[in-house]
N, C-alpha and C positions, 0 to 999 in steps of 0.2 A: 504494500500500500504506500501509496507516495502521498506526501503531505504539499498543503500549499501555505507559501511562505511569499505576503506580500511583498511586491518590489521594496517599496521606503522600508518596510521591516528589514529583508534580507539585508539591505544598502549598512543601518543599522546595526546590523548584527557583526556584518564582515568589518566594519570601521572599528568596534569594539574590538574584536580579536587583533586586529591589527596594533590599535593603541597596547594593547594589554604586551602582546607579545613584543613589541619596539620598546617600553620605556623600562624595560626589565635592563635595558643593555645602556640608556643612554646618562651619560656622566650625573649630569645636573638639568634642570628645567625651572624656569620662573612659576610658572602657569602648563600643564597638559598640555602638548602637542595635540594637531588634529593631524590625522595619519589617514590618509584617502584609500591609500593603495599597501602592498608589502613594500615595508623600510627597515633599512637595517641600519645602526647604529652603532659608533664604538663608546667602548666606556669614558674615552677623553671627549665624549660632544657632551656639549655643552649649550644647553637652547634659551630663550630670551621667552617671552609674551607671544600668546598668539602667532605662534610657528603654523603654517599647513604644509604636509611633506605628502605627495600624489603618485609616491613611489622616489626613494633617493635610497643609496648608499653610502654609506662611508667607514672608511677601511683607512688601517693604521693606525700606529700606536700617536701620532702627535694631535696637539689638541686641536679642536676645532670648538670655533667658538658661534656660532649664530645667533644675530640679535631679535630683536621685535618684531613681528608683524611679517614675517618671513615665509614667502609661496616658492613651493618648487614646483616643473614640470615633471612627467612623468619618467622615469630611466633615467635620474641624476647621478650622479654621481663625485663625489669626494676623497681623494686619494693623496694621504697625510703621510706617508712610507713608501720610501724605496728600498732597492737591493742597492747596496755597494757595489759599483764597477769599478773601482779605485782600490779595493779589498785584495786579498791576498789569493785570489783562486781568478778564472774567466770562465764565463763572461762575467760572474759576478761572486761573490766569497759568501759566506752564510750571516753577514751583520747589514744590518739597513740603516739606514737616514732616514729621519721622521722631520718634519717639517711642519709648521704649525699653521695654521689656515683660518679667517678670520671675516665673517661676512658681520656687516654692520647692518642696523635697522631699515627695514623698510627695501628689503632686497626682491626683487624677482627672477628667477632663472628660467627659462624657456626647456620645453622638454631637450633628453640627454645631452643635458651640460655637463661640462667636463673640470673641473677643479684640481687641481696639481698642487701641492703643497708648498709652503710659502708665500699662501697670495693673500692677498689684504683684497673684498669688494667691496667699496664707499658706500655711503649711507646711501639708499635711494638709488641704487643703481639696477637698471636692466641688460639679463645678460639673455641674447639672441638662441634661441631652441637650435642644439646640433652645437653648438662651441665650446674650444678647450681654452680653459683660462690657466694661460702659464705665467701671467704677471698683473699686479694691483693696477686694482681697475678705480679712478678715482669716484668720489661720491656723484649722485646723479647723474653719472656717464650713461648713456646707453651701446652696447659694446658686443661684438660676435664674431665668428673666423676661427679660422684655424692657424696660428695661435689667435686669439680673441683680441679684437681691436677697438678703441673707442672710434665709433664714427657720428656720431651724434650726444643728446646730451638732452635731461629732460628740462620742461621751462622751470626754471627756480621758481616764481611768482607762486605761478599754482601750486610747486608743490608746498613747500611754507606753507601756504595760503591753509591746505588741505593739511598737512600735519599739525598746524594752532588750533583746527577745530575737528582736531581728534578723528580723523575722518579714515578708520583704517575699515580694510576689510577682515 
């Protein structure tokens, strides 16, 4: 016998599991993440207010830090550790570099973004769905490529405008 399980119920139920099983792993949190999709989390994340993750990883031991008000697309990913190619064996020796990674408030990522350890993303920044970010992207930039480029920029006015009157999603 098959049972029937409302659409917004089931939606419900899976975002529940999902939350339950992500926050078992993730370092620290202000406030409950909202987890859309399966996300995996290392024990050095570190989340802000009002995070939405609609499917992201991240992996490695260095920290990551994510501020407030923070959406990701879907297949994100965050990658805080490498292998050593400088190490004592090739291609690479068994010690890695961890790197520490740092998105500031009010961030957007576009699905499968890409994040490399080391990078600092500015408050209010958007980064393009498909891009790897191998370096600090400054605040309000809007930015994508491969490596990830600032090619635009959002309007300061508004956004101010919209952050004084609390106007997050």
């Amino acid at each position: 016998m098959r049972f029937f399980i409302p659409k917004g119920l089931k939606r419900k139920i899976i975002k529940k599991y999902y939350l339950q099983k992500s926050i078992s792993r993730i370092g620290s949190y202000k406030s409950l993440p909202h987890i859309n999709k399966k996300s995996k989390f290392s024990k050095n994340t570190h989340l802000g207010n009002n995070c939405h993750f609609n499917g992201i990883e991240v992996n490695g031991d260095g920290r990551v830090v994510i501020g407030d008000n923070f959406h990701s697309g879907p297949e994100c990913l965050i990658i805080s550790q490498n292998h050593n190619i400088n190490g004592k064996s090739l291609p690479y020796d068994n010690t890695y570099i961890t790197k520490n990674v740092i998105i500031e408030d009010n961030v957007w990522l576009g699905s499968r973004v890409i994040i490399l350890g080391g990078v600092t993303i500015g408050e209010g920044a958007v980064i393009q769905a498909g891009s790897v970010v191998v370096s600090d992207i400054p605040p309000l930039a809007i930015a994508g490529g491969h490596p990830a480029v600032v090619f635009s920029e959002r309007n300061k006015e508004h956004y101010y405008k919209l952050k004084e009157e609390k106007s997050f999603h």
